[in-house]
CHARMM internal coordinates of N, CA and C (Angstrom, degrees):
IC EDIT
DIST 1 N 1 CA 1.4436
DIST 1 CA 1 C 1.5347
ANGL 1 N 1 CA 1 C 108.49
DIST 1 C 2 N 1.2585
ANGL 1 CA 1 C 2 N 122.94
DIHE 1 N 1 CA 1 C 2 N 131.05
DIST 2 N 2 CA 1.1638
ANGL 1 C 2 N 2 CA 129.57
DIHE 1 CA 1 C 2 N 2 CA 167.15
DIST 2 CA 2 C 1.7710
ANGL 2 N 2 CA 2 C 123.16
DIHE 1 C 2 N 2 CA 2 C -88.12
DIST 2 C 3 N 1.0147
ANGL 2 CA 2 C 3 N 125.45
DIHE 2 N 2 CA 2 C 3 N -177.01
DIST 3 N 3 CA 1.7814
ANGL 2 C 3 N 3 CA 121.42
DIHE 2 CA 2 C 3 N 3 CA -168.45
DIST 3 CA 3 C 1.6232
ANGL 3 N 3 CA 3 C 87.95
DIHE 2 C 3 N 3 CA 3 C -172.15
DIST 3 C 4 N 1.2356
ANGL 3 CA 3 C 4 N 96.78
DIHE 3 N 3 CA 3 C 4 N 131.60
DIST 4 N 4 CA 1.5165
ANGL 3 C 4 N 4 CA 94.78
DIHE 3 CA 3 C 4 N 4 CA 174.52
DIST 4 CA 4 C 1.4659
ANGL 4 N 4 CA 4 C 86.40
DIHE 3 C 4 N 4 CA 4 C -121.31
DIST 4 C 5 N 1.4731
ANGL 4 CA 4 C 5 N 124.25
DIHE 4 N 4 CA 4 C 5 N 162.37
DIST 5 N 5 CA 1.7866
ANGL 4 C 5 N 5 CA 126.42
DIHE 4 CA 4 C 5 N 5 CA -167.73
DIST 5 CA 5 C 1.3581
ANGL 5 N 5 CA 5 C 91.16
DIHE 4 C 5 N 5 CA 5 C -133.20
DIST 5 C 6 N 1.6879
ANGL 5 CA 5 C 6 N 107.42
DIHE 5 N 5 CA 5 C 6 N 156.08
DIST 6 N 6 CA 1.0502
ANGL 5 C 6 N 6 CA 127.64
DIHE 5 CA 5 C 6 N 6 CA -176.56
DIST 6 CA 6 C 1.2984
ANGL 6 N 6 CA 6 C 97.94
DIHE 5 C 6 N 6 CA 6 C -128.57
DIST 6 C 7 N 1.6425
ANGL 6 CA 6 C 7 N 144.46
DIHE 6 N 6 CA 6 C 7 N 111.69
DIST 7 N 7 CA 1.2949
ANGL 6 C 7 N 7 CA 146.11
DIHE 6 CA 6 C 7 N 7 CA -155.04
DIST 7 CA 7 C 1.5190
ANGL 7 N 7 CA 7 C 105.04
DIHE 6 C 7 N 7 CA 7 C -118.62
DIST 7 C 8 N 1.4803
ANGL 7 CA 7 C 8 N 114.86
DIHE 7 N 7 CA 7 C 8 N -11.32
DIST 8 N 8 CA 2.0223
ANGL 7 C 8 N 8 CA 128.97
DIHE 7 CA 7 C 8 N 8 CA 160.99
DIST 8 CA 8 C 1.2981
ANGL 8 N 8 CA 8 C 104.69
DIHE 7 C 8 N 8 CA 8 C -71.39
DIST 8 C 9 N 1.5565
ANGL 8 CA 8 C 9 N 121.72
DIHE 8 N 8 CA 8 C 9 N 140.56
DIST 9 N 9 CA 1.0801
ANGL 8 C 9 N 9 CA 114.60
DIHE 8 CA 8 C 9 N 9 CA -172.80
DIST 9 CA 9 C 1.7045
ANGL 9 N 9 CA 9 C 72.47
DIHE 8 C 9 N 9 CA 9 C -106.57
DIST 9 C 10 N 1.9996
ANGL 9 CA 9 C 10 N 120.21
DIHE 9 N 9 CA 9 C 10 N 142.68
DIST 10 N 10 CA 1.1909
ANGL 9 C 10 N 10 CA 128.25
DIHE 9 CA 9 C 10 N 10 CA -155.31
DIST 10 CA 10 C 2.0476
ANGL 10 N 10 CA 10 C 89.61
DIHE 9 C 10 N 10 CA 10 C -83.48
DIST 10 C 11 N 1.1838
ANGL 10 CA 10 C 11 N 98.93
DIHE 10 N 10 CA 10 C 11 N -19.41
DIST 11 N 11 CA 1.8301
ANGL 10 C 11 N 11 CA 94.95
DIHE 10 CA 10 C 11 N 11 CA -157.72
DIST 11 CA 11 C 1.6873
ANGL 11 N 11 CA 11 C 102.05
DIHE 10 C 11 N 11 CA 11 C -83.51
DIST 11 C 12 N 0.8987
ANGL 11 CA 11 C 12 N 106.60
DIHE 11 N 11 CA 11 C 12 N -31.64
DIST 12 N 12 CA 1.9928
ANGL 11 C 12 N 12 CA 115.24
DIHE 11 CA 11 C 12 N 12 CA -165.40
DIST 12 CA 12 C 1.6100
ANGL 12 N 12 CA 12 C 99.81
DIHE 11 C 12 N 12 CA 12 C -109.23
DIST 12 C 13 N 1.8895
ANGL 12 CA 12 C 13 N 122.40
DIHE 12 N 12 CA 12 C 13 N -24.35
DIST 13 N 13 CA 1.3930
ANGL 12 C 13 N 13 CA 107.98
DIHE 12 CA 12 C 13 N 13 CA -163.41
DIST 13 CA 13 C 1.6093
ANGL 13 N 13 CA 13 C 124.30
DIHE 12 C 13 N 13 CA 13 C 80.19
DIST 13 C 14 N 1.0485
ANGL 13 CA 13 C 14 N 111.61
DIHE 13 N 13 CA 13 C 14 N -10.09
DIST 14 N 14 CA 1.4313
ANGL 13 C 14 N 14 CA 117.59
DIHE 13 CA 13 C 14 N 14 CA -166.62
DIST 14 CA 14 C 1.7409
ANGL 14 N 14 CA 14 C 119.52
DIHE 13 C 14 N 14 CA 14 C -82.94
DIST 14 C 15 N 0.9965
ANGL 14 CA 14 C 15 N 125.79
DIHE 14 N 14 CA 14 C 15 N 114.73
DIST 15 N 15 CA 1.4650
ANGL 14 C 15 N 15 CA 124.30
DIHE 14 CA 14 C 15 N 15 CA 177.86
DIST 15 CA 15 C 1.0103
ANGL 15 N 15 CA 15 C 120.66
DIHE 14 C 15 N 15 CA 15 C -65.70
DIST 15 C 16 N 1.7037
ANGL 15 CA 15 C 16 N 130.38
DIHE 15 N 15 CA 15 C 16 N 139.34
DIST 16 N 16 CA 1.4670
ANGL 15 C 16 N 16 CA 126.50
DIHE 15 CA 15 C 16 N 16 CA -154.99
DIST 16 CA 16 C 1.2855
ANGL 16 N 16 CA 16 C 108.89
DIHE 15 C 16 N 16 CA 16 C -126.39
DIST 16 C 17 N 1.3004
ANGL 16 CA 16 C 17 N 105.01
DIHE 16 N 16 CA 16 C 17 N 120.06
DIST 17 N 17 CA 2.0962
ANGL 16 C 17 N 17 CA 106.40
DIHE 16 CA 16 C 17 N 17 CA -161.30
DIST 17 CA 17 C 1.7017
ANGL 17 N 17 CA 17 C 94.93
DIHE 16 C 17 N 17 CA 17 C -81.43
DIST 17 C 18 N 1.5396
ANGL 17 CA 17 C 18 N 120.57
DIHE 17 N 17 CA 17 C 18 N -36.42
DIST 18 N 18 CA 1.1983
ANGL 17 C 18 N 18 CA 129.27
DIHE 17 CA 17 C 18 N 18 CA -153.24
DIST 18 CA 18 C 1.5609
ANGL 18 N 18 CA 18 C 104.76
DIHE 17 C 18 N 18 CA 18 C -111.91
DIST 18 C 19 N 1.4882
ANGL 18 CA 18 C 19 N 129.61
DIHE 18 N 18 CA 18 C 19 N 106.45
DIST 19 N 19 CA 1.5004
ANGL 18 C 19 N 19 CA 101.79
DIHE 18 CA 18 C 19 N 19 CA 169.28
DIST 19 CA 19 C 1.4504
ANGL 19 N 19 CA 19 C 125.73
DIHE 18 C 19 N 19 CA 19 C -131.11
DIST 19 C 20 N 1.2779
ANGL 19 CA 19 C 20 N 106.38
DIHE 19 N 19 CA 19 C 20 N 5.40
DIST 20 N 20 CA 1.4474
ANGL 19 C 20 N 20 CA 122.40
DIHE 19 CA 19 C 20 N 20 CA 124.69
DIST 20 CA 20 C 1.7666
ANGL 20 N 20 CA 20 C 119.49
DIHE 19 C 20 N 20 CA 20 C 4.13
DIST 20 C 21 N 1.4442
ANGL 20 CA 20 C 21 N 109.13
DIHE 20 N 20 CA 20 C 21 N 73.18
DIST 21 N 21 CA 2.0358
ANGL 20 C 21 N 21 CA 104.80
DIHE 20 CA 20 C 21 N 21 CA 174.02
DIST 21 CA 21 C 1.2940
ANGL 21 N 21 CA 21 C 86.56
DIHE 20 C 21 N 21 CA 21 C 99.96
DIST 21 C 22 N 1.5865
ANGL 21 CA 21 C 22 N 151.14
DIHE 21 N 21 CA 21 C 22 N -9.78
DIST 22 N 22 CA 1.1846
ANGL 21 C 22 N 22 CA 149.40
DIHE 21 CA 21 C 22 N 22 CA -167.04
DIST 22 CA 22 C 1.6076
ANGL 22 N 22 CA 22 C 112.51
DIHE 21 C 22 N 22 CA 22 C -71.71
DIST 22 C 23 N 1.3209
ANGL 22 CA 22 C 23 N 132.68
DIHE 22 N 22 CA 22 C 23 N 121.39
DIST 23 N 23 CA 1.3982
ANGL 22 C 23 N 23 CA 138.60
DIHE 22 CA 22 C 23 N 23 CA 158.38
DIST 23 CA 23 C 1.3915
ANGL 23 N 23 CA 23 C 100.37
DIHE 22 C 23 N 23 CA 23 C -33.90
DIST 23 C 24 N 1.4618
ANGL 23 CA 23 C 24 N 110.10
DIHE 23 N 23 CA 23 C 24 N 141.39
DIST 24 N 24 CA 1.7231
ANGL 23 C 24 N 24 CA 114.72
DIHE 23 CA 23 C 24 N 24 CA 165.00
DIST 24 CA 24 C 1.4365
ANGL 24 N 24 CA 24 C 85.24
DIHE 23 C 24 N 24 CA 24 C -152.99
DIST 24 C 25 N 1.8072
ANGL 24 CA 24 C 25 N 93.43
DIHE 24 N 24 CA 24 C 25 N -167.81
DIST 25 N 25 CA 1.5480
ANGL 24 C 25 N 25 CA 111.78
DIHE 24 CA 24 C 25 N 25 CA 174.45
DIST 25 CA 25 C 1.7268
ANGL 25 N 25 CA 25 C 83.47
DIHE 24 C 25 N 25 CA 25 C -158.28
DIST 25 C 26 N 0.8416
ANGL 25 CA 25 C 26 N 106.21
DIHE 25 N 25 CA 25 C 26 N 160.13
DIST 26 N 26 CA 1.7750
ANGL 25 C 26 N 26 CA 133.90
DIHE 25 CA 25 C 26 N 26 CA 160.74
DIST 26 CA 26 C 1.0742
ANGL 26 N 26 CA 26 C 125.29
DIHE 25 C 26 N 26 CA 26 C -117.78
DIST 26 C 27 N 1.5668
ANGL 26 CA 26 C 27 N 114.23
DIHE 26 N 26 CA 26 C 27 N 121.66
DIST 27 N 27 CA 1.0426
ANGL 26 C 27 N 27 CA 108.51
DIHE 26 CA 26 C 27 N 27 CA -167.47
DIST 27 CA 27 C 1.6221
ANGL 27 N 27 CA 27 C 104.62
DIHE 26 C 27 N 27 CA 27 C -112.02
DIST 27 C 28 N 0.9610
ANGL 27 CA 27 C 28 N 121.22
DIHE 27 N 27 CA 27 C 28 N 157.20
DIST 28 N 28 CA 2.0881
ANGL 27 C 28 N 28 CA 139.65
DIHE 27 CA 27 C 28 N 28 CA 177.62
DIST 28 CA 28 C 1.5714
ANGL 28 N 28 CA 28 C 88.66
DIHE 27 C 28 N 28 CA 28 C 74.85
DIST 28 C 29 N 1.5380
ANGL 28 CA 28 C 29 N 101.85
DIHE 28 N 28 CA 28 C 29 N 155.65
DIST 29 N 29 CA 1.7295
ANGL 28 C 29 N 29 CA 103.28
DIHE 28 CA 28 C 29 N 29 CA 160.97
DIST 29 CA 29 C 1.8942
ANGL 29 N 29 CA 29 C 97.41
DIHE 28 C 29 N 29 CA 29 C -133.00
DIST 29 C 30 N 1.4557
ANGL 29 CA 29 C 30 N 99.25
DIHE 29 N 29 CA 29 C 30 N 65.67
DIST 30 N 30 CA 1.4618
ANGL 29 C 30 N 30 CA 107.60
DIHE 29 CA 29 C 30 N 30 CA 163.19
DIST 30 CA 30 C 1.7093
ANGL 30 N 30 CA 30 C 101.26
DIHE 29 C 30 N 30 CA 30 C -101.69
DIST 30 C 31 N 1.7957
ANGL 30 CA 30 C 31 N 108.18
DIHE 30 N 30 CA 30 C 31 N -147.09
DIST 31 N 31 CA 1.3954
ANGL 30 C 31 N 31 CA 121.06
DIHE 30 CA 30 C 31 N 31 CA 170.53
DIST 31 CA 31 C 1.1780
ANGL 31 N 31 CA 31 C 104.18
DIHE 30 C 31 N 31 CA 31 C -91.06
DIST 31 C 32 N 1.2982
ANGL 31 CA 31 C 32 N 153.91
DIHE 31 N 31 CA 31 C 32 N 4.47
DIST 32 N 32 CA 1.1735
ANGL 31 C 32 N 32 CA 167.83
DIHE 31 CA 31 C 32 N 32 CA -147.60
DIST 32 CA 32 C 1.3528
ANGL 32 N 32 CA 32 C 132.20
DIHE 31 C 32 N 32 CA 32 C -155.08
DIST 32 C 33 N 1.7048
ANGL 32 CA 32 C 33 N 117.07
DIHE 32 N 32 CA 32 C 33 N 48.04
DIST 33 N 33 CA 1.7284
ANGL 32 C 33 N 33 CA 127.80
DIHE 32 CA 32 C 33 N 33 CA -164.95
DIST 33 CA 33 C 1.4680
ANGL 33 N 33 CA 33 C 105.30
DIHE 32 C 33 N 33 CA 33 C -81.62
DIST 33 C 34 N 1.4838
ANGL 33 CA 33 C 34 N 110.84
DIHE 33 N 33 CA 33 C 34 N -169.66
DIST 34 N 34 CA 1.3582
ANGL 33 C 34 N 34 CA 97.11
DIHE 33 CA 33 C 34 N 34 CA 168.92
DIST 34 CA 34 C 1.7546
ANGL 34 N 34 CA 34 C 84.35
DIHE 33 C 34 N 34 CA 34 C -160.64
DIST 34 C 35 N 1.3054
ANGL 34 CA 34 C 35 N 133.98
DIHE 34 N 34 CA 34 C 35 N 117.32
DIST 35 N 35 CA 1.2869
ANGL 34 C 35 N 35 CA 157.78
DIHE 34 CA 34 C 35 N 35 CA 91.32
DIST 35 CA 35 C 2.0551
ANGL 35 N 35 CA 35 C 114.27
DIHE 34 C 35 N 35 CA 35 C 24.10
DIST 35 C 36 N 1.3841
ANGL 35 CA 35 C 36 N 107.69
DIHE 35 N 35 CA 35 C 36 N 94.35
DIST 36 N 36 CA 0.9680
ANGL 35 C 36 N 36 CA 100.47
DIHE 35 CA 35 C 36 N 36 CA -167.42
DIST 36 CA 36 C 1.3298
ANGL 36 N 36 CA 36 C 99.50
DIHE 35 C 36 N 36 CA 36 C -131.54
DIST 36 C 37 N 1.5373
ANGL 36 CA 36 C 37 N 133.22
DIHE 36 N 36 CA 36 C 37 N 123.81
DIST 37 N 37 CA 1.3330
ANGL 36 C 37 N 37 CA 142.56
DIHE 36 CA 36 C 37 N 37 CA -144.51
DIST 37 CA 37 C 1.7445
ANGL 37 N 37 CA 37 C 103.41
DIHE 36 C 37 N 37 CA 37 C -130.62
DIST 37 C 38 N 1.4886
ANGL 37 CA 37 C 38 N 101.24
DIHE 37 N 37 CA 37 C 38 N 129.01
DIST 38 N 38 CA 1.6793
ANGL 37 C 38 N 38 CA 102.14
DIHE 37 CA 37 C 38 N 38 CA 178.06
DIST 38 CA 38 C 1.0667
ANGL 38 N 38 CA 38 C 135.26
DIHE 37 C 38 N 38 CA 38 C -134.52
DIST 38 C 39 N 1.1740
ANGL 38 CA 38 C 39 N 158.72
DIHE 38 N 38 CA 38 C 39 N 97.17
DIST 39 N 39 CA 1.6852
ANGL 38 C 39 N 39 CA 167.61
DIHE 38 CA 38 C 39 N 39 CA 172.56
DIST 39 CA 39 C 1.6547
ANGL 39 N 39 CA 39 C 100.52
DIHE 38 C 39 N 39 CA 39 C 39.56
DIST 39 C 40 N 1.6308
ANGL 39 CA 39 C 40 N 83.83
DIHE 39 N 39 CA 39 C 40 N -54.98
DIST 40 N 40 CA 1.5772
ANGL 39 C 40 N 40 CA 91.94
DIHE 39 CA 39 C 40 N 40 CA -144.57
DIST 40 CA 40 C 1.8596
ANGL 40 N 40 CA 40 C 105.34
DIHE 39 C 40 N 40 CA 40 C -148.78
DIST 40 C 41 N 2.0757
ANGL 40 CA 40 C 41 N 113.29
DIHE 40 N 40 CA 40 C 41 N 127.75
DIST 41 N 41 CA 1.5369
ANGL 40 C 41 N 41 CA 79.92
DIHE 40 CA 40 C 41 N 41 CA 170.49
DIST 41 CA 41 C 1.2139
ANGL 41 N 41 CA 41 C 145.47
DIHE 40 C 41 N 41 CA 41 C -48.36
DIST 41 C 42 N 1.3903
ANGL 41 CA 41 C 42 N 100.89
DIHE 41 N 41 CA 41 C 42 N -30.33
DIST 42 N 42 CA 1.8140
ANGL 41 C 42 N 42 CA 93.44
DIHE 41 CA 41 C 42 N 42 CA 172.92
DIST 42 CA 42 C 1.2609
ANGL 42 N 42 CA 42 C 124.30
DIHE 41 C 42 N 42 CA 42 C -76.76
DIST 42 C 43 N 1.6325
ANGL 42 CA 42 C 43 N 117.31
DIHE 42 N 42 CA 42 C 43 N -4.52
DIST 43 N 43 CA 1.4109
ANGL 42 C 43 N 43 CA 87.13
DIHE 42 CA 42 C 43 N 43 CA 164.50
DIST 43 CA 43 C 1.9789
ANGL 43 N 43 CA 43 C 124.89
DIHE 42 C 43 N 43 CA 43 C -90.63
DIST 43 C 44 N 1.7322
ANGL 43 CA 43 C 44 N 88.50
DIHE 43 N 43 CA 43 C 44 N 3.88
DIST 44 N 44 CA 1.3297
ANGL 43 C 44 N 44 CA 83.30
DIHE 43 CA 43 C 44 N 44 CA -174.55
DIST 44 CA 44 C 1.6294
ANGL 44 N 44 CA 44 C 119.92
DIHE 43 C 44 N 44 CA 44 C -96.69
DIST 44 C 45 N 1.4758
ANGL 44 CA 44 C 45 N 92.43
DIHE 44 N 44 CA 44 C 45 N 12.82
DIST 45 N 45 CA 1.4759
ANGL 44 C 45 N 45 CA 120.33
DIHE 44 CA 44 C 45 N 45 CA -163.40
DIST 45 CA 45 C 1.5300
ANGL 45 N 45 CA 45 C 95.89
DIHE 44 C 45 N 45 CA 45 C -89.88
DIST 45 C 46 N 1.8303
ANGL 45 CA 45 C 46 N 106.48
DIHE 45 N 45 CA 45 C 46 N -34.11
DIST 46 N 46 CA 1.3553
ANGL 45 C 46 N 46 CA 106.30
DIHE 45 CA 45 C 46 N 46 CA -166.22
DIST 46 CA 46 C 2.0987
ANGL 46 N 46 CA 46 C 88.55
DIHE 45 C 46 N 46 CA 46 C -80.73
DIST 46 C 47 N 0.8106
ANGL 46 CA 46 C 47 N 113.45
DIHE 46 N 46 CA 46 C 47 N -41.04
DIST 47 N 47 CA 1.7641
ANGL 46 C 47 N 47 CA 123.13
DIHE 46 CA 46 C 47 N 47 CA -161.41
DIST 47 CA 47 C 1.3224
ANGL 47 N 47 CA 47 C 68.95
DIHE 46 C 47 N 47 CA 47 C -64.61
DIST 47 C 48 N 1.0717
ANGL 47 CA 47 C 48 N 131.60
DIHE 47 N 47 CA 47 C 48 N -108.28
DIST 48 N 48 CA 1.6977
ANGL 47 C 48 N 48 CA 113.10
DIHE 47 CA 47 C 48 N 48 CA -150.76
DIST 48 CA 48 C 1.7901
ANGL 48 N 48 CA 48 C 126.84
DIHE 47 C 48 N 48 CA 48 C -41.36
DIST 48 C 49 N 1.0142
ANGL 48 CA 48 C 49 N 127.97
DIHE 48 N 48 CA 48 C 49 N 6.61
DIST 49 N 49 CA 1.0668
ANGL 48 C 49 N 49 CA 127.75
DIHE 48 CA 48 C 49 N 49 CA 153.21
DIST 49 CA 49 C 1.5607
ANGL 49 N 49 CA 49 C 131.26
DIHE 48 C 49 N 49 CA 49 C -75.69
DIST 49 C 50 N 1.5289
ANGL 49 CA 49 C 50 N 110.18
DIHE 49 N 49 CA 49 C 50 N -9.22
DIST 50 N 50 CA 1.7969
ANGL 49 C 50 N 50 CA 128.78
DIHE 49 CA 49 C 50 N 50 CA -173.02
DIST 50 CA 50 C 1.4836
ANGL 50 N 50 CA 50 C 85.86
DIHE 49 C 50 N 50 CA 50 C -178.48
DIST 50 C 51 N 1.4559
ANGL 50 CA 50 C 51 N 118.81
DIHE 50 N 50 CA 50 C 51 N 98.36
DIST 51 N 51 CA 1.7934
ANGL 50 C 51 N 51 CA 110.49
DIHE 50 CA 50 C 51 N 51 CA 152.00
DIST 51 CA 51 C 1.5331
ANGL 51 N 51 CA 51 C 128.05
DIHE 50 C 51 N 51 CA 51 C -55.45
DIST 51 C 52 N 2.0942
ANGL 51 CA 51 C 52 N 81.48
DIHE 51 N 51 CA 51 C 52 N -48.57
DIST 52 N 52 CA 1.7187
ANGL 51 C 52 N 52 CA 87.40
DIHE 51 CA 51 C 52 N 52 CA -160.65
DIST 52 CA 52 C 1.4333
ANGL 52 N 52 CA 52 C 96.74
DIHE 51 C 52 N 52 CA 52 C -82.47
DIST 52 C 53 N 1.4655
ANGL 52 CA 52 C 53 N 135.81
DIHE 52 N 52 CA 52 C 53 N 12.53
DIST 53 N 53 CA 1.6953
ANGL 52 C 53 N 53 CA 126.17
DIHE 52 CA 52 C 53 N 53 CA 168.29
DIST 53 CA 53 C 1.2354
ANGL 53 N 53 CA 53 C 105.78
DIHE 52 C 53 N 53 CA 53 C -85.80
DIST 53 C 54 N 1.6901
ANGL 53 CA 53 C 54 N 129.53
DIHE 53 N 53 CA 53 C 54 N 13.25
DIST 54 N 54 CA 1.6656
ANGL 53 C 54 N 54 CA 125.87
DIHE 53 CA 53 C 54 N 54 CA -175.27
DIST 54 CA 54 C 1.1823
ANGL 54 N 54 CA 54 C 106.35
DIHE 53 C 54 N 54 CA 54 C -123.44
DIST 54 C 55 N 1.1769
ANGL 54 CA 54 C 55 N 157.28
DIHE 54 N 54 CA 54 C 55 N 114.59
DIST 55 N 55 CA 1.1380
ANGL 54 C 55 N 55 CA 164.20
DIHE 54 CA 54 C 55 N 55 CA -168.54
DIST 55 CA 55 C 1.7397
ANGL 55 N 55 CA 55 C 106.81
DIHE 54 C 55 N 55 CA 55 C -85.30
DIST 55 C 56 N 1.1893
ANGL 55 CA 55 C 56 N 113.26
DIHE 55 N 55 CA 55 C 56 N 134.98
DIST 56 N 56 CA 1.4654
ANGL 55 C 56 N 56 CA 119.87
DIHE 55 CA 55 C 56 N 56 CA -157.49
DIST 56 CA 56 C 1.7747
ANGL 56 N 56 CA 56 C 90.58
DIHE 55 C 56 N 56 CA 56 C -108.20
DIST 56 C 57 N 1.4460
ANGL 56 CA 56 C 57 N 113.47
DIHE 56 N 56 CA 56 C 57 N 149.69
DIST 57 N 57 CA 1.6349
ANGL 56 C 57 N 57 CA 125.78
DIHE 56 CA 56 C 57 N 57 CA -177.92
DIST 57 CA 57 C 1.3818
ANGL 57 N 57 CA 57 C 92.75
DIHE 56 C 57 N 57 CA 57 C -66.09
DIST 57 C 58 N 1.7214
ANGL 57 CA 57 C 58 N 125.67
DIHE 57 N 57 CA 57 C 58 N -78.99
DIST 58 N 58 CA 1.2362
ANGL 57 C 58 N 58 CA 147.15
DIHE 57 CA 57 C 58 N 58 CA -138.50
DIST 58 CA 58 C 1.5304
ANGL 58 N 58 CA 58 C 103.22
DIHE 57 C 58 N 58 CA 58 C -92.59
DIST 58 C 59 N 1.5562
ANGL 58 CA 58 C 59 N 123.17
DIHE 58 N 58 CA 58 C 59 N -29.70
DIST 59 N 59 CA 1.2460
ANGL 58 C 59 N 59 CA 119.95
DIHE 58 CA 58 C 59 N 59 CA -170.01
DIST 59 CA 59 C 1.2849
ANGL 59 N 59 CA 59 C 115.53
DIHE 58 C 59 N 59 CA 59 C -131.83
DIST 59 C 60 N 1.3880
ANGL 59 CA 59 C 60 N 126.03
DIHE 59 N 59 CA 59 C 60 N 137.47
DIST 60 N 60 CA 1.3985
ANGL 59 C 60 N 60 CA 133.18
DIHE 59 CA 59 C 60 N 60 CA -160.39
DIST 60 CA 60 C 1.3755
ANGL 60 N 60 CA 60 C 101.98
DIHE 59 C 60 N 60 CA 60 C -95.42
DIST 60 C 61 N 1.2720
ANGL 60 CA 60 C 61 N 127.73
DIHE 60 N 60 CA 60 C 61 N -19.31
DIST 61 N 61 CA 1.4628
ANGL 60 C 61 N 61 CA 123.91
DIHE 60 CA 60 C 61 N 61 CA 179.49
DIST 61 CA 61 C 1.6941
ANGL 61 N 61 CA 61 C 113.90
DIHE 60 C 61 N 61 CA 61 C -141.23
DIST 61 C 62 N 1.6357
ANGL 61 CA 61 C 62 N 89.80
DIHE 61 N 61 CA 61 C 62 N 145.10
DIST 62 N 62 CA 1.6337
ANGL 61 C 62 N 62 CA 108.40
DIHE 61 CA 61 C 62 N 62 CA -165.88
DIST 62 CA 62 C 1.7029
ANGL 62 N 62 CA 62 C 97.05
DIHE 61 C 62 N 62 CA 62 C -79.16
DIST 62 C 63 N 1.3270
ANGL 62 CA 62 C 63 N 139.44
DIHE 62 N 62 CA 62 C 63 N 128.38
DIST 63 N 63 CA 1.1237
ANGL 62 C 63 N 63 CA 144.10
DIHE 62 CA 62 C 63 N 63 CA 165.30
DIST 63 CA 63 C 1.9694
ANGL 63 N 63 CA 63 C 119.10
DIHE 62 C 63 N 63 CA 63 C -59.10
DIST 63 C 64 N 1.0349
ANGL 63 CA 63 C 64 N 126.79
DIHE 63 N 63 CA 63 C 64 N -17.16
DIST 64 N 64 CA 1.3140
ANGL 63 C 64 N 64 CA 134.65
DIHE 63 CA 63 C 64 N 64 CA 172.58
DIST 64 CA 64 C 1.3836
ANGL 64 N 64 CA 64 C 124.70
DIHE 63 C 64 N 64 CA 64 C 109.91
DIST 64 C 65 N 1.6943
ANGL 64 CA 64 C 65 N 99.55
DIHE 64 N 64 CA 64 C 65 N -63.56
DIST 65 N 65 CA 1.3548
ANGL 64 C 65 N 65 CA 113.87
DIHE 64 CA 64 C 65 N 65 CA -175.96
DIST 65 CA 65 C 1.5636
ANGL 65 N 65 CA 65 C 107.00
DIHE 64 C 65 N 65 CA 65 C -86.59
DIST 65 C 66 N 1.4704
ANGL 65 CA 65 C 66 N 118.05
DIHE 65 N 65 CA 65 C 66 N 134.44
DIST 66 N 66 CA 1.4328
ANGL 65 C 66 N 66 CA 107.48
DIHE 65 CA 65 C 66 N 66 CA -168.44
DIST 66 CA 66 C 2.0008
ANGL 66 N 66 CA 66 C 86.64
DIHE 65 C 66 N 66 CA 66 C -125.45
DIST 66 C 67 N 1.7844
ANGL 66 CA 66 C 67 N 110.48
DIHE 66 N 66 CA 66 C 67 N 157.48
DIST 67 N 67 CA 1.2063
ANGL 66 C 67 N 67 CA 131.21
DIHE 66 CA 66 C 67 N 67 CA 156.69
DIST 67 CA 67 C 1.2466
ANGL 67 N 67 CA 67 C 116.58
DIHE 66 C 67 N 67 CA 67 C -126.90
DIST 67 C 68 N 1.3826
ANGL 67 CA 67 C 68 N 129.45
DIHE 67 N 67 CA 67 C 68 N 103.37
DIST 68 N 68 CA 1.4283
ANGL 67 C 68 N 68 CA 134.23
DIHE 67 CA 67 C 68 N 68 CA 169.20
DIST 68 CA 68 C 1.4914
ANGL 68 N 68 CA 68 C 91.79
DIHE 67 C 68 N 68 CA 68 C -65.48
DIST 68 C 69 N 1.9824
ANGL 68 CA 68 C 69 N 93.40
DIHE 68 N 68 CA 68 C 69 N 148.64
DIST 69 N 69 CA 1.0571
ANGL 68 C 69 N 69 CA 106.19
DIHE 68 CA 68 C 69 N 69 CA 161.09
DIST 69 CA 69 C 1.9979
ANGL 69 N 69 CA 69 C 101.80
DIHE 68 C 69 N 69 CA 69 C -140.98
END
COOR INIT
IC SEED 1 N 1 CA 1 C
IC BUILD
């Protein structure tokens, strides 16, 4: 299985040196997910409320199926 990561948190823009204990979600459950990492739960609380209204640093497209973690 592959994971591609998203290390911008989509809501603030901010690049994340540390992500270690970090809120994410994953998105697709093919061979091909993508790892999406955020400041803060609430901001990932807000990203899961509208994915495709957040524009991602590294990736141009939202995969669909999302898993908060």
């Amino acid at each position: 299985m592959t994971y591609r990561i998203e290390t911008t948190d989509p809501i603030t823009g901010k690049s994340l040196d540390q992500l270690m204990d970090m809120p994410y979600v994953i998105e697709g459950n093919d061979e091909d997910s993508l790892i999406i990492y955020f400041e803060s739960e609430q901001n990932r609380d807000l990203y899961l409320e509208n994915p495709a209204g957040h524009k991602l640093e590294h990736y141009g497209e939202h995969r669909g199926t999302t898993q908060n973690q």
